[in-house]
FIZA-731255 format. One record per residue (C-alpha): residue in three letters; x, y, z. Coordinates in steps of 0.05 Angstrom, whole numbers, plus 5000, padded with zeros to 4 digits. Example, Ala and Ser with C-alpha at 12.3 -4.5 7.8 and 13.67 -1.06 7.14 Angstrom:
% FIZA-731255
ALA524649105156
SER527349795143
***
This chain:
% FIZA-731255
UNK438768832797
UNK439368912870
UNK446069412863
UNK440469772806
UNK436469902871
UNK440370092925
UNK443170672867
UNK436070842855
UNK433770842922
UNK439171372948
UNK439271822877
UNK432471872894
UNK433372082968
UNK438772592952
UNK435372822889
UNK428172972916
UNK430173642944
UNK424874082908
UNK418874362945
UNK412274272917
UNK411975042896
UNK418075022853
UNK417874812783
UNK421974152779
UNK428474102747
UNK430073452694
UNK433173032756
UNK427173192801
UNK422772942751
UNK426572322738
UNK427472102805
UNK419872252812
UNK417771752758
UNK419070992774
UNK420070882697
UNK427071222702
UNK429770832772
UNK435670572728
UNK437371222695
UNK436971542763
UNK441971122785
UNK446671132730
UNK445471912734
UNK448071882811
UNK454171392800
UNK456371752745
UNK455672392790
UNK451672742737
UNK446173012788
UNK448273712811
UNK450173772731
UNK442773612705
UNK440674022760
UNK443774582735
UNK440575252695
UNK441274842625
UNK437074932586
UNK437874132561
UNK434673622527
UNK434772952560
UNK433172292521
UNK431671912581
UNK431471192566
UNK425670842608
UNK427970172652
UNK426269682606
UNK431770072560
UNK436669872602
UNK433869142611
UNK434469002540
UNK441869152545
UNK445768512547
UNK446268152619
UNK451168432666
UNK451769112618
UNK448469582671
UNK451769312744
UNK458269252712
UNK457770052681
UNK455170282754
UNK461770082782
UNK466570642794
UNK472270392755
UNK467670422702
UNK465471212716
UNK468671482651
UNK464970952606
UNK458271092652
UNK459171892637
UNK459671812564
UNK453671382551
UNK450171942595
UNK452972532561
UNK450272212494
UNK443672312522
UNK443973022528
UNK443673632488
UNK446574242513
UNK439274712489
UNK432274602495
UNK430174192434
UNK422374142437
UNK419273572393
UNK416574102340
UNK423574392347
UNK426773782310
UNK426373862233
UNK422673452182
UNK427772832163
UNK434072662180
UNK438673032214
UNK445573072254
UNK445273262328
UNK450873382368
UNK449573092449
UNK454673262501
UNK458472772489
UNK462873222429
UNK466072652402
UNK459172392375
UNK452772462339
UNK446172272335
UNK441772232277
UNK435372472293
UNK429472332245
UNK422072672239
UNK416172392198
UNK409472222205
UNK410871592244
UNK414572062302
UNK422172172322
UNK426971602320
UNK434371732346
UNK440271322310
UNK445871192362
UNK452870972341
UNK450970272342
UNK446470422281
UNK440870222319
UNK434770722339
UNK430770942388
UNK423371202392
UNK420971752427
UNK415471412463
UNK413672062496
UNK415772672481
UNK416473382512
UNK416273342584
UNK416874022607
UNK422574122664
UNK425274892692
UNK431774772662
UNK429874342596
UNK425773922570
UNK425873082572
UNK423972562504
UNK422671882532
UNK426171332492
UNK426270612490
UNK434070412479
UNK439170632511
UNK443970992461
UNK450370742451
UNK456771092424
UNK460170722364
UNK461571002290
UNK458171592267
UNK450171442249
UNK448271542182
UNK442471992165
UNK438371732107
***
């Protein structure tokens, strides 16, 4: 995980240029939250910063470290090499929605969503229990926290990383 820090570390250096009196945009909030040092990183290699810094508004599912621990050994170093950019940028850009999506936004039941990633969907479901995101994979995420207010958007904290594959099914 040492390549994991050494991303994180200088994300977070180039990334922390807010002042105190500004509101803070998604990346600055991020980098400011030890929780999201891999997604930081992967944010940086993939050059996504000055993009998620941008007017938005977005919606970032921000997968929390231990997200990208649970992928399989090796999964994370080998997608922050640069050969491996493109791959990096799409698993990224299936975090994000291109408008401010609050949780109370999000409709009762299952639903499509379409990230910024075009090519793909998620299926984004509401009950009692909370929000759960179906990837491509068929697998889902929680929202763990939700709402986390930013200048340009707003963040959902999840606990998978989501992973492009076949289309999710909404049930």
């Amino acid at each position: 995980m040492t390549i994991i820090r050494k991303f994180a570390a200088a994300a977070a250096t180039a990334m922390t240029l807010g002042t105190a009196a500004s509101a803070a945009d998604i990346v600055e909030i991020a980098s400011g939250d030890e929780r999201f040092s891999t997604l930081v990183a992967a944010v940086s290699a993939a050059g996504l910063v000055e993009t998620l810094q941008g007017p938005g508004p977005f919606t970032v599912y921000a997968p929390v470290n231990d997200a990208f621990a649970a992928l399989p050994e090796g999964t994370v170093e080998t997608l922050l090499e640069p050969e491996n950019k493109g791959q990096l940028t799409n698993i990224l850009l299936y975090h994000v929605d291109d408008r401010k999506l609050t949780a109370e936004m999000i409709p009762n039941g299952s639903n499509y969503f379409k990230p910024v990633l075009v090519s793909e969907r998620l299926c984004i479901t509401k009950d009692s229990s909370g929000v759960s995101i179906a990837d491509g994979t068929g697998e889902s995420a929680n929202v763990i926290i939700a709402n986390i207010e930013a200048d340009n958007g707003v963040i959902h904290v999840i606990d998978k990383v989501l992973l492009p594959g076949t289309r999710p099914a909404c049930h």
